[in-house]
N, C-alpha and C positions, 0 to 999 in steps of 0.2 A: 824490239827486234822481230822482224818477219821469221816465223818458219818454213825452212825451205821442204815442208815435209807434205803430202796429199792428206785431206780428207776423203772419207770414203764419197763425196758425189765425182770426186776428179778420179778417182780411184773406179770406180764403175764406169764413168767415160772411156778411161784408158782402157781399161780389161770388161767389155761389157757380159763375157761368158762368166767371171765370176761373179758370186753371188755375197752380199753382207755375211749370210749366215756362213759360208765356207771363211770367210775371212774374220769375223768374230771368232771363230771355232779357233781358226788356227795361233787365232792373236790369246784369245783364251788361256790355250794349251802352250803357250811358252813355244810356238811354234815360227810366231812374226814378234817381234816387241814395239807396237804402238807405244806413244807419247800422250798425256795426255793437257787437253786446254781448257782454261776455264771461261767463260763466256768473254769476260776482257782479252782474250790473246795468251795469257797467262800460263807458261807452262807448268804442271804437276809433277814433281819430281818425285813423292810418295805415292807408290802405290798403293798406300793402306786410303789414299784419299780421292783414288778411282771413283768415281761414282756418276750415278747418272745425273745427267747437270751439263757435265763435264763431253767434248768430243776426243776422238782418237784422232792422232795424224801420224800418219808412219813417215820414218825416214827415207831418205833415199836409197839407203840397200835394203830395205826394207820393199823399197817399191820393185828393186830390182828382183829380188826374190817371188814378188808377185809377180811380176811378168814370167819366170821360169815356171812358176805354179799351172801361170796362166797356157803358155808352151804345152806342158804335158797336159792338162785336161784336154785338151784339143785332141790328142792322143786317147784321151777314153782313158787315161791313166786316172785311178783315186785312190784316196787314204794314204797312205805310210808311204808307199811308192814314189809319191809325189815329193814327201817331206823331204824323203831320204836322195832322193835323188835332185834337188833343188838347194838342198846343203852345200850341193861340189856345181858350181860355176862348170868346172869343165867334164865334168863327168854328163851336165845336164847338154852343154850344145855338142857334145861325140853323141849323145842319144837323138836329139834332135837331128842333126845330119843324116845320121843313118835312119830314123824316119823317114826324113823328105825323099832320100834318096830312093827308099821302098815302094813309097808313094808315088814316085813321078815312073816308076820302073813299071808298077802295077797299073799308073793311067797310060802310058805308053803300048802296053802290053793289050791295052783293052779297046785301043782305035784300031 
């Protein structure tokens, strides 16, 4: 069975502002929950059998979370800020809107 999940080189394609080390960190810290495979395709359903050897491949909410991750860096937003507000789906695109909207007020404002 195919996993329908990214490795991080589709995953740095997709989001090229983040970086492994933010996304190791976050997957680390019980923040994203990667999968892991073994060189066959194989997936690792113990985590005590993590290891290097082994790739990560995040799910698809998984990906979609990085994409909101991805949203607020853009914003200069970091750290906790990001986690916590990437949690709530709609708490993240009301922040996003009223971003964009501040942003196109302040470039408007500046022609």
């Amino acid at each position: 069975m195919t996993c329908p999940g990214m490795r991080w080189p589709e995953i740095h394609e997709r989001f090229p502002d983040l970086s492994y080390r933010q996304v190791d960190y976050w997957s680390r810290n019980g923040r994203l929950t990667p999968h892991q495979h073994d060189v066959g395709g194989n997936t690792i359903t113990d985590r005590a059998q993590f290891t290097s050897g082994h790739f990560n491949c995040w799910p698809p909410d998984q990906v979609a979370a990085l994409n909101r991750y991805d949203q607020l860096t853009r914003y200069d937003m970091k750290g906790d800020k990001i986690i916590a507000l990437a949690s709530d789906p709609h708490a993240i695109l009301e922040l996003i809107a009223t971003l964009t909207k501040i942003e196109a007020e302040l470039l408007e404002a500046a022609t």
